[in-house]
N, C-alpha and C positions, 0 to 999 in steps of 0.2 A: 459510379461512386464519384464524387464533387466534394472537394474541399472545403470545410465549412467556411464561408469569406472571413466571418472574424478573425478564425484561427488561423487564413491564409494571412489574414494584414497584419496581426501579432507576431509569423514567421516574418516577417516580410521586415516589419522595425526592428524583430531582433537581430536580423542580419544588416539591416543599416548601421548598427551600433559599430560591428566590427569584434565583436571579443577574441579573445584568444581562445581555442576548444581545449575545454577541460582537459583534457591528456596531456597538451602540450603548455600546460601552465609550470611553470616549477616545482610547483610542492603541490598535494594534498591540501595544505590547508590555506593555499591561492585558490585552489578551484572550490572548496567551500564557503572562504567569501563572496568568491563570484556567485555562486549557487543562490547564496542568500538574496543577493539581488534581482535574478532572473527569477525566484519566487516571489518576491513582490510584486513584477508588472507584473506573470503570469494570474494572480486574485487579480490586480486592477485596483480600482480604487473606491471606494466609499466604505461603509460599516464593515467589521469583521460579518459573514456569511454564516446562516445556520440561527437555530432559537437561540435566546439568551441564554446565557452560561453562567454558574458561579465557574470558577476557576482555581485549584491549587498545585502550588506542585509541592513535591513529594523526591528525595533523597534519598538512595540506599546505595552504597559502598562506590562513592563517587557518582553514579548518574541519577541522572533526572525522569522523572514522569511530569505530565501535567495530566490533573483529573479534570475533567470538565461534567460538569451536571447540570441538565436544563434545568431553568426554572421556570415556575409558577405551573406545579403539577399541583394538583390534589392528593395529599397523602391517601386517599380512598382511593385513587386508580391503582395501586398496587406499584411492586417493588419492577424495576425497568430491565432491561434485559443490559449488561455489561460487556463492551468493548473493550479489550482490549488491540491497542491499534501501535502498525513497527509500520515507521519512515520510510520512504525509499530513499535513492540516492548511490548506485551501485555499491551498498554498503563503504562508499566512500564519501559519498558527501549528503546533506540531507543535517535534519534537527528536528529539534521540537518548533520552533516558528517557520522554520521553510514551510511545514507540513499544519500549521496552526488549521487553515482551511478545512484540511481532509479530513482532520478528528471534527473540528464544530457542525461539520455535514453529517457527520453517522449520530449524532446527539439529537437529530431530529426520528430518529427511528420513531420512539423515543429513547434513548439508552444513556447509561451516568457511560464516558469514555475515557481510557488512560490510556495516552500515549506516551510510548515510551522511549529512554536514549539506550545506546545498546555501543559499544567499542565499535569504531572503525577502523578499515582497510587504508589504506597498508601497513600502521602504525601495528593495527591489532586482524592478522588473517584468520580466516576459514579454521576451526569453529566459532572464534570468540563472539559475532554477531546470534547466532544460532545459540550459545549458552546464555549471552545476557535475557534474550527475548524468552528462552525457558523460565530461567529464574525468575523474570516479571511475572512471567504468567502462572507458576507457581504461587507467587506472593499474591497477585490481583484475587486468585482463586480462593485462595482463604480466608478474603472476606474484607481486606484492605481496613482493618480495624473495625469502624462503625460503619464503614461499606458494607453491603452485604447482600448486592443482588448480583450473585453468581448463579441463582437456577436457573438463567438462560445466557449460558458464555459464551461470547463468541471474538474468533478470532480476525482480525482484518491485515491488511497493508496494500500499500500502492509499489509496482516495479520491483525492487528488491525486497521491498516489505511485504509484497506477497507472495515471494517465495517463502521469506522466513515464516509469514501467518499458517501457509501449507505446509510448513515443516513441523510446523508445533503443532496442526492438526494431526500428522501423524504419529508424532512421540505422544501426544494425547491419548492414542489408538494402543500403541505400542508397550508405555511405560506404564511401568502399576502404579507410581504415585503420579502419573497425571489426571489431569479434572477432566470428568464430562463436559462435552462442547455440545453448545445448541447448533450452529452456524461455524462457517469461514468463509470470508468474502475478498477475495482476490481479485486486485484491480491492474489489470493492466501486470502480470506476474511474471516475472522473468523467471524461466522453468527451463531454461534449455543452453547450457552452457555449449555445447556443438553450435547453435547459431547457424541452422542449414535448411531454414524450413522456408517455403517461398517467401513470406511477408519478410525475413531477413534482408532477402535479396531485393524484393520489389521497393521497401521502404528504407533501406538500409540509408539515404542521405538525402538533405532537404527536407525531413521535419522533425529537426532538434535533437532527437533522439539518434545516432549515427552508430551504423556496424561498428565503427572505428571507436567510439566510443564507451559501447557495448564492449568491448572484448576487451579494451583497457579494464574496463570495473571487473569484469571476471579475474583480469589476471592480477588488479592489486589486492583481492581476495582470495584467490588463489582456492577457490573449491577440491574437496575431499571427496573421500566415501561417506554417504550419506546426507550429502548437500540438498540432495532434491529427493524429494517423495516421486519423482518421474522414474528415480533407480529401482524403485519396489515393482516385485513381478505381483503384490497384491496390494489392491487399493480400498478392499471391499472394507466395510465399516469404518470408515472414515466419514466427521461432519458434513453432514448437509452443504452444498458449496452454491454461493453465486460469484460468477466470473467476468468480471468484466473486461471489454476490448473494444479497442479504435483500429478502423480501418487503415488509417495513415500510420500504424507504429507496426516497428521493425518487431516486437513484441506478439503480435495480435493471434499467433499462429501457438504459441506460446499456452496461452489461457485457453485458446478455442481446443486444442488437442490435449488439453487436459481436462476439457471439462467433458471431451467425449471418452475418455478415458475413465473417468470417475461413475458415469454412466453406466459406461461397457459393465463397470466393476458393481453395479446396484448403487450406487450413492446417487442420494435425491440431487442433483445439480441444477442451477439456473444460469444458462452464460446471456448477456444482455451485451450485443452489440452494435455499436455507432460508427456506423461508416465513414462519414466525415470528419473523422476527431482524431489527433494525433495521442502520441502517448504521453501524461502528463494530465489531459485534460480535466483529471478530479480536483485540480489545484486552479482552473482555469476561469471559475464562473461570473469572476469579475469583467473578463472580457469577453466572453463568448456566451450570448444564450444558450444554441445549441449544447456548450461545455455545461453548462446551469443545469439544462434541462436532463443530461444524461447523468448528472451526479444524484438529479433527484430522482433520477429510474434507477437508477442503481441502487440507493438507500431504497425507495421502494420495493423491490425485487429482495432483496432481507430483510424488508417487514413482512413480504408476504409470507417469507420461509419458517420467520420465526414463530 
């Protein structure tokens, strides 16, 4: 396994730069302007990535969505299947444009996508991420007013957003007023608040992503009972999953042991992993082909599911 060179010389300027590591920033909301910046170089630079989009955002009791929908379909190819799509960012830091990249890539499925804002850690702990991303999906499901391609829903996120995506596959499973899901597609999921599986240890420092890091965002969110669908002794009838994982992330053990897990349990699963890719890389296709190329096997791999 060899470090993909882009993503080595991307680590490489990030760490010329010198930043402070998000823990040791003063506030919260020092490390989510820094964040904002380190997702820009991480896209790179030319056009926003992904088919063309109309674009709206959308307001309900203070946060935000942003709806994206491709365009130039033919209304004769029928109604698209609908994403709904949660940020990462150890529920502590992350947005709607951090993350602009990772919604305009699942819009090639084809699919209309809403990404959503949801309360942050520390300001706002462990449920409040997990209740806003309900109530989105609630609301997405009902058909978003003149939206109305819910007969094939599916849920996503990257890092912490796809833990919350598999949480809401399970209250899906579990709650009598949740919506049939077609798919959940969990990238790079942080599933494991123990943090004791080898890729913790093997990747834990030197590609962005850091043990020390990782355990900070646990503990400014401060997980409960019921945090993770991994606490369930049963997994069976749960959405269709694809998982995706990078071999350089402390992460990787995370996705992979859940996706055999889901298996074990009869759930159709796809985990699609790249060895050379740290964690982050769905945000990365500005700089990296290989990053390019596994965003588009990733979308891929949930078209074929769908």
């Amino acid at each position: 396994m060899t470090l993909d060179p882009a993503t080595a010389q991307f680590i490489r300027d990030a760490e010329a730069v010198g930043r402070t590591p998000y823990q040791d920033l003063p506030t919260a909301a020092d490390a989510r302007q820094q964040f904002r910046t380190v997702a820009l170089e991480r896209r790179g630079g030319g056009p926003a990535p992904g088919p063309e989009c109309s674009t709206e955002m959308v307001s309900r009791d203070g946060l935000w969505c942003r709806i994206y929908r491709p365009l130039g379909r033919s209304v004769h190819a029928g109604p698209m299947p609908l994403v709904v799509f949660f940020h990462g960012g150890g529920w502590v830091i992350g947005d709607l444009d951090t993350h602009d990249a990772h919604a305009r890539a699942l819009t090639a499925l084809p699919a209309v996508v809403v990404s959503v804002e949801y309360r942050l850690a520390p300001e706002s702990p462990y449920p409040a991420a997990h209740e806003d991303c309900w109530d989105w999906l609630l609301w997405a499901a009902s058909g978003m007013g003149e939206w109305s391609n819910t007969n094939r829903l599916v849920v996503a996120g990257d890092s912490a957003g796809g833990l919350l995506a598999a949480s809401m596959a399970e209250r899906c499973r579990d709650r009598t007023d949740g919506p049939d899901l077609a798919a959940q597609c969990l990238i790079y999921p942080a599933m494991n608040v123990a943090m004791d599986t080898p890729s913790h240890a093997a990747n834990g420092s030197g590609y962005q992503l850091t043990a020390e890091l990782m355990r900070w965002f646990y503990d400014q969110y401060q997980p409960g009972e019921g945090f993770s669908p991994t606490e369930s002794d049963d997994l069976s009838g749960l959405a269709p999953a694809v998982i995706a994982t990078a071999g350089y992330d402390p992460l990787a053990d995370d996705g992979i042991n859940y996706g055999n897990a889901l298996r074990a349990a009869g759930v159709t699963t796809t985990n699609v992993h790249f060895d050379g890719l740290i964690h982050g890389f769905f945000g990365m296709g500005g700089t990296s082909p290989a990053a390019q190329a596994a965003v588009e096997a990733t979308v891929g791999a949930l078209r074929g599911l769908l």
